[in-house]
C-alpha positions as CSV (number, residue, x, y, z in Angstrom):
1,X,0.0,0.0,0.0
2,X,1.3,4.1,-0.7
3,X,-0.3,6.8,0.1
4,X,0.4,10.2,-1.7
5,X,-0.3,14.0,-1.0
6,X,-1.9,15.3,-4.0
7,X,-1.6,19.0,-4.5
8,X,-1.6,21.8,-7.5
9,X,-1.6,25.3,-8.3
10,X,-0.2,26.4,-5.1
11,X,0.8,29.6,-6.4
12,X,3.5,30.0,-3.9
13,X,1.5,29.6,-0.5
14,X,4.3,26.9,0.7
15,X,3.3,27.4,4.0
16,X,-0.1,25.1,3.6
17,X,1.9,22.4,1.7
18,X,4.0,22.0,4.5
19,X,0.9,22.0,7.0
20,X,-0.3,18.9,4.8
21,X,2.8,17.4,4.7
22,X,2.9,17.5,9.1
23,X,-0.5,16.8,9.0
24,X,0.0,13.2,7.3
25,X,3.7,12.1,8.3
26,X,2.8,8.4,7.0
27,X,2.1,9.6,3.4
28,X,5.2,7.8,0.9
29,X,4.8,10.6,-1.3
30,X,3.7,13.9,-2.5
31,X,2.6,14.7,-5.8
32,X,2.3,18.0,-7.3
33,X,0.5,18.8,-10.3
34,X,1.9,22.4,-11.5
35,X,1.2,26.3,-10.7
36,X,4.1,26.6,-9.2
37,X,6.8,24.0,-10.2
38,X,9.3,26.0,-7.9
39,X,7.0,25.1,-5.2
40,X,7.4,21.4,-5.6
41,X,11.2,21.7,-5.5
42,X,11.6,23.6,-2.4
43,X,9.3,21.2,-0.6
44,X,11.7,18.2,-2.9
45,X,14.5,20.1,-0.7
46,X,13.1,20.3,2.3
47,X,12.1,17.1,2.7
48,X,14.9,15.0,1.0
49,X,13.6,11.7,2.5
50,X,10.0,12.2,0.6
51,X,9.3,10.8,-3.0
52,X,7.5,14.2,-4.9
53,X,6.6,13.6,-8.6
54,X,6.2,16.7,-10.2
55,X,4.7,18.3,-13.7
56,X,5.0,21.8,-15.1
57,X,1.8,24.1,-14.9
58,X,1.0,26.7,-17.8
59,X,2.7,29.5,-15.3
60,X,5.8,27.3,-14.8
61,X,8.7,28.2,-17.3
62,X,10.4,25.2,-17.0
63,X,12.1,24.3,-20.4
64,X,14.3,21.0,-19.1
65,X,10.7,19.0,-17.9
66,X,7.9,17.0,-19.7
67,X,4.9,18.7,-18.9
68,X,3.8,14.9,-18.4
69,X,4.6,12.0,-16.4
70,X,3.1,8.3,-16.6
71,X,3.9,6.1,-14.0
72,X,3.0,2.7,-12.1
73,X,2.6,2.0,-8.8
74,X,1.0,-1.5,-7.3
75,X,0.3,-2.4,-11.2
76,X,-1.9,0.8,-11.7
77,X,-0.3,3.1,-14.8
78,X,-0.8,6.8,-13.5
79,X,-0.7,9.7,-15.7
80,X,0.3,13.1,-14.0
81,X,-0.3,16.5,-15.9
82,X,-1.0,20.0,-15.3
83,X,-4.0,19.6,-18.0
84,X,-3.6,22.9,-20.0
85,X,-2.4,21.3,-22.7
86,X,-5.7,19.3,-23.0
87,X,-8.2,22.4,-22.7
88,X,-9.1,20.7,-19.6
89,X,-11.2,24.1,-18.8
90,X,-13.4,23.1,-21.4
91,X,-13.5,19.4,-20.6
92,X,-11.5,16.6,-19.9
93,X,-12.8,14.8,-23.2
94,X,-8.9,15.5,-24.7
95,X,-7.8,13.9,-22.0
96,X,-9.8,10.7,-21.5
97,X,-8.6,10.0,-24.9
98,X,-4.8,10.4,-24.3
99,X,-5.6,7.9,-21.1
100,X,-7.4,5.4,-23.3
101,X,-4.8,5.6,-26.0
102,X,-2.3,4.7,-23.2
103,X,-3.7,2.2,-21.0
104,X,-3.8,4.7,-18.3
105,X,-6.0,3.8,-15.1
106,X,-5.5,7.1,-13.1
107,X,-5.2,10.8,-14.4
108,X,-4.2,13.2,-11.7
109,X,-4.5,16.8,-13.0
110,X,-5.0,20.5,-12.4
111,X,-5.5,23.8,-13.7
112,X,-8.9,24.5,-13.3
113,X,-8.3,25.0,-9.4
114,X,-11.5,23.5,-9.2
115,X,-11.4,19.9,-7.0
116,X,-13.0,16.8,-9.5
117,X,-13.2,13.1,-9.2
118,X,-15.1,11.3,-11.8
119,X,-15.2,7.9,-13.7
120,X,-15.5,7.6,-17.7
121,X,-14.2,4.1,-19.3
122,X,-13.2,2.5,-16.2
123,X,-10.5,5.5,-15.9
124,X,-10.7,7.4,-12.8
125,X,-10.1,11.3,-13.5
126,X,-8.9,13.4,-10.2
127,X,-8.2,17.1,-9.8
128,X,-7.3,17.8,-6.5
129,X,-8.3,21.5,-6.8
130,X,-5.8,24.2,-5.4
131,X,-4.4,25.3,-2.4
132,X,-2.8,28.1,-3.2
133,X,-6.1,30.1,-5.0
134,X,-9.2,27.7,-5.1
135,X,-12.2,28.0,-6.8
136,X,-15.8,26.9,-6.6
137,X,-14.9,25.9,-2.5
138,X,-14.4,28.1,0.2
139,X,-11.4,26.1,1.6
140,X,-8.5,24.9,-0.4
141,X,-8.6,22.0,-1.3
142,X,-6.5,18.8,-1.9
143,X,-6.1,14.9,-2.1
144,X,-5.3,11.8,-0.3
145,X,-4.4,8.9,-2.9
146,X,-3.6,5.3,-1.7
147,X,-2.8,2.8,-4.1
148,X,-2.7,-0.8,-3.1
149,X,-2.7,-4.3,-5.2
150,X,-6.3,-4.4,-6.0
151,X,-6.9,-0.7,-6.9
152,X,-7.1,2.5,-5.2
153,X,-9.2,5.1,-3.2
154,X,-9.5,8.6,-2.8
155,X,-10.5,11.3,-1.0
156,X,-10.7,15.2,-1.8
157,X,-10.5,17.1,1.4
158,X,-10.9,20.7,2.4
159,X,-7.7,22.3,4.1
């Protein structure tokens, strides 16, 4: 079993990524989807001993980084993007057919600063939301993600 911090578009408020990370000391990992990149590395710094996957947002100017990463955990292929490359503002249609294309079982995106978790051919679509400026919630928001052998769950929660 791992458990990941999912975050994006913190927009340089470091200060409530740390609080997550305190908050859930057993997590094996943090993932941050983009908006701001340099906010992923000085948390990658300042915690040496935890595992952060990272993407590029559209306010990142990062030239040396995919804007995408697929990965597998517990025999579940995750794909990790900012989403404005897929016009995920207008839908996530553009993306549902990158994750079909390439067997993908989890998309973890961001963007729209707006939290989502939804389900279209047997893929599972997340978007933690932000913590640095939400929108559509009061509260920031983010998410838990834990992965184990026969699938995974997760949970969007308000700071």
């Amino acid at each position: 079993m791992k458990l990941f911090l999912v975050i994006s578009d913190t927009h340089g408020d470091i200060f409530t990524a740390k609080k997550l990370i305190e908050q859930y000391p057993q997590i094996d990992g943090l993932i941050h989807l983009g908006d701001n990149y340099k906010d992923a590395y000085i948390i990658k710094v300042n915690h040496p001993d935890l595992n952060v996957l990272m993407v590029p947002g559209n306010c990142d100017f990062v030239y040396d980084t995919p804007p995408e990463l697929v990965f597998e955990i517990e025999g579940k292929r995750i794909l990790m993007t900012h989403g404005h490359l897929y016009n995920v503002k207008s839908g996530i249609e553009r993306l549902e057919k990158k994750a079909v294309r390439d067997n993908i079982d989890l998309v973890l995106f961001g963007h729209t600063h707006c939290p989502l978790q939804e389900y279209r051919t047997n893929i599972a679509f997340v978007n933690p939301g932000s913590i640095g400026h939400p929108r559509g919630f009061s509260k920031p928001t983010y998410a838990l993600l834990k992965i184990t052998k026969k699938g995974f769950e997760i949970r969007i929660l308000e700071t």
